[in-house]
N, C-alpha and C positions, 0 to 999 in steps of 0.2 A: 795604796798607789795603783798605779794602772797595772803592773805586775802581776798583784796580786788579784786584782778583778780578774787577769786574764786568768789565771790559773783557778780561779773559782769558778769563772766558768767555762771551761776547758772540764773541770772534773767535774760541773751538774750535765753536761756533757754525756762524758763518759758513764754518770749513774743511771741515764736516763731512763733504765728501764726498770728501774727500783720502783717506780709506781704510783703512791697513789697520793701524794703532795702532801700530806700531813708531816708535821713537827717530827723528825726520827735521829736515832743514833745520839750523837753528842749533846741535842739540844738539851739543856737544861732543865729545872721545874716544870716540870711536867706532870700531871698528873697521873696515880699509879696505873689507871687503865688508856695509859698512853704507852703500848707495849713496844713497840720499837725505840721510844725514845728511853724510856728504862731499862732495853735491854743495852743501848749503848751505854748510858751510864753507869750500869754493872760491869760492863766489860774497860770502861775507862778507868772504874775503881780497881779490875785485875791488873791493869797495865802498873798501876801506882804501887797497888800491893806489893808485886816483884821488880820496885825500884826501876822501872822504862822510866827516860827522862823526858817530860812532857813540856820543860820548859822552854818556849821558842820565841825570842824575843825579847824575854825579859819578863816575859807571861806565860800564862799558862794556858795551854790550848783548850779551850772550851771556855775561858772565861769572859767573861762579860765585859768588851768596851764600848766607849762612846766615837762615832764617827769624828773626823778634826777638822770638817767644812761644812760650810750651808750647805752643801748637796749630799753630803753624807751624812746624816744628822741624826741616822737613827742609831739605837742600839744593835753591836757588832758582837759574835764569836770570833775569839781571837783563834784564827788556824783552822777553822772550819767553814764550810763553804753555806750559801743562804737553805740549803737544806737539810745544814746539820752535820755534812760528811766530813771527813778529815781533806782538807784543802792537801795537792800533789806536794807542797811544800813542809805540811804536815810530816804527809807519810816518811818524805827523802829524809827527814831530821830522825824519824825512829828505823832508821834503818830500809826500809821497803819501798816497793814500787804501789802495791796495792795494800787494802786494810784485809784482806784478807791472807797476803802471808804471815800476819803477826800472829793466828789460828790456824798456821800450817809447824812441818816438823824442822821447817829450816832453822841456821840458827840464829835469825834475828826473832822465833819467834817464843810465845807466851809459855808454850812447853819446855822448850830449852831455859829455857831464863830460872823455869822452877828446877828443874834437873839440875841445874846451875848452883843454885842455892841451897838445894839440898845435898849436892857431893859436898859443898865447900865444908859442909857442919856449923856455918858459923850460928853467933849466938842470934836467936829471932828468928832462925831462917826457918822453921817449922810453919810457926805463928805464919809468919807473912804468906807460905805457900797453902794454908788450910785459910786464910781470908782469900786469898785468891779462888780458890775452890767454891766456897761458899760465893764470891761475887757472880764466877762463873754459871753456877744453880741460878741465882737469878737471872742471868742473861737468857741462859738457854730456856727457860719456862715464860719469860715474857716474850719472847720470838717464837714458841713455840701457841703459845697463845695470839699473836698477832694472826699467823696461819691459821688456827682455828675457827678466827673469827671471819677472817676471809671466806671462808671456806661453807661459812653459813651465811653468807650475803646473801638478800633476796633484791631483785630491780624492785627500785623507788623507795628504797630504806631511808626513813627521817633520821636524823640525828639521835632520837628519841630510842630507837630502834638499835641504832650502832652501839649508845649507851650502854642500853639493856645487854646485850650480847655479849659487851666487854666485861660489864660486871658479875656478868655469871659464870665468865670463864674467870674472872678474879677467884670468884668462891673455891671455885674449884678443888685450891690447894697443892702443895710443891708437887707431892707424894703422886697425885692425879695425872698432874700436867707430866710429870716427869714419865709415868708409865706410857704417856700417849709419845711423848719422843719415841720410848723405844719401839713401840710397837708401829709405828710408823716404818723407822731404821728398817724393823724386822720384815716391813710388806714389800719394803720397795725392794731388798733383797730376796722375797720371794717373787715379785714381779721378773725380776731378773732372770731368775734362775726357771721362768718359764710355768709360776705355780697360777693355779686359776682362783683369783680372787671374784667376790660379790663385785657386780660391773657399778654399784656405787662407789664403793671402795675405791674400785681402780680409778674411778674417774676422778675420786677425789683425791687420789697421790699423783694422777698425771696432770692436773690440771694447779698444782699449787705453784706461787709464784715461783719462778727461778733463783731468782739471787738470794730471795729470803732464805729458800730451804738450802740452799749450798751454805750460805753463811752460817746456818742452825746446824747443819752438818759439820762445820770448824768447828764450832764452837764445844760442840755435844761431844765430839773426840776428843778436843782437847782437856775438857772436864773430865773425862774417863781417864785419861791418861795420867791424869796430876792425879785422880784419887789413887791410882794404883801406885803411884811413887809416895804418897803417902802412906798407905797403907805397906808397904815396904819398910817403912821407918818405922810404924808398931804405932799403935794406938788406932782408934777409929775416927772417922771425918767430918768433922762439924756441918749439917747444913742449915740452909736456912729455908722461909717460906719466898714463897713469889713478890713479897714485897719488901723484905730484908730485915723481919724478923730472924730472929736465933732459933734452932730448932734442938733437938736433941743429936749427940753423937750417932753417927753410921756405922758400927761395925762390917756391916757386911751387904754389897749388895751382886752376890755371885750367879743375878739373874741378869744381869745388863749386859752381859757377853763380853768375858775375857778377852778373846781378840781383837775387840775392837779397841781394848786399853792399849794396846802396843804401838807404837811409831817403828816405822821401817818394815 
């Protein structure tokens, strides 16, 4: 209805500076080296994992309808807006104003919910917060990947070109991509703290998109954060690869920086 047009676009609106028009976040079928749009889908499968209730309307947010007029006629996300984001009506239903408190320490968000389920003891609530973890892996390594790619843009790149660039950041693997979040984390905190980096270096952590890298930053803590309450609980933490393969148990990864597991 006209409601909800307004409010969809009210919020492509407000994303406007997310960038660069491709299929991202919620959209569906996507292809793996479609990394925005897989890093949402990872992060919708966390919402599920820790029981968020996605159901609005009677459907499921993200799912697939058909328009109900001749001028609506084409294929709809139900609760998402035409570029894939969580439509303002979305978000009010999970609690939030933006998609980015659901990756902060408040308590409507993804952190709290596993903290949640892991005091309660109940039965599954491991299970459910070590898939959450594991979906989070994927999120964060396809968003961190999306950046990467950006990042080697050259002007007049064919399609052909974008291809190539996604697929060899695919290769890459969890282990790779995950190292390159931290050492990222680690530069921009040495830029802060006044350290003199290679001036490519620096040009290329000052110059990455905004909203991408604050929302890879949610996310990347939030993952830290759950592994440490897992690992709390005793046992090591299932991950998986960048495209949601099973990998082997995590006992330990006491190079990622302790501090940054903590909220508060």
């Amino acid at each position: 209805g006209t409601e909800d047009a307004t409010e969809s676009s009210d919020q492509e609106s407000d994303e406007e500076d997310e960038g660069d028009g491709e299929c991202k976040n919620w959209t569906p079928d996507q292809p793996d080296t479609s990394f925005a749009a897989k890093a949402g889908e990872a992060e919708k499968a966390v919402l599920k994992n820790l029981g968020f209730n996605l159901m609005l309307g009677g459907k499921e947010i993200g799912e697939t309808t058909c328009g109900s007029s001749s001028s609506d006629s084409w294929l709809k996300l139900h609760g998402l807006t035409g570029r894939g984001m969580l439509s303002k009506q979305s978000l009010k239903h999970l609690g939030v104003a933006q998609y980015a408190e659901l990756w902060s320490a408040g308590p409507q968000g993804v952190y709290a919910k596993a903290e949640g389920l892991l005091s309660q003891g109940a039965s599954g609530a491991r299970e459910r917060v070590d898939f959450a973890a594991q979906n989070l892996v994927r999120a964060v390594c396809n968003r961190q990947m999306d950046m990467m790619v950006y990042r080697e843009k050259k002007a007049r790149w064919t399609d052909d070109d974008w291809n190539a660039c996604r697929e060899k950041m695919l290769e890459l693997g969890v282990e790779k991509v995950r190292s390159e979040v931290k050492r990222d984390a680690d530069d921009r905190q040495h830029l802060e703290e006044g350290w003199q980096l290679p001036p490519k270096r620096k040009h290329e952590l000052r110059n990455d998109h905004r909203a991408h890298k604050e929302q890879l930053e949610l996310v990347w803590k939030t993952l830290l954060g759950i592994e440490e309450l897992l690992k709390k609980q005793g046992g090591g933490v299932t991950t998986m690869d960048c495209d949601g393969d099973e990998m082997e148990e995590d006992e330990e990864r006491e190079d990622e920086g302790d501090e940054e597991r903590r909220w508060g």
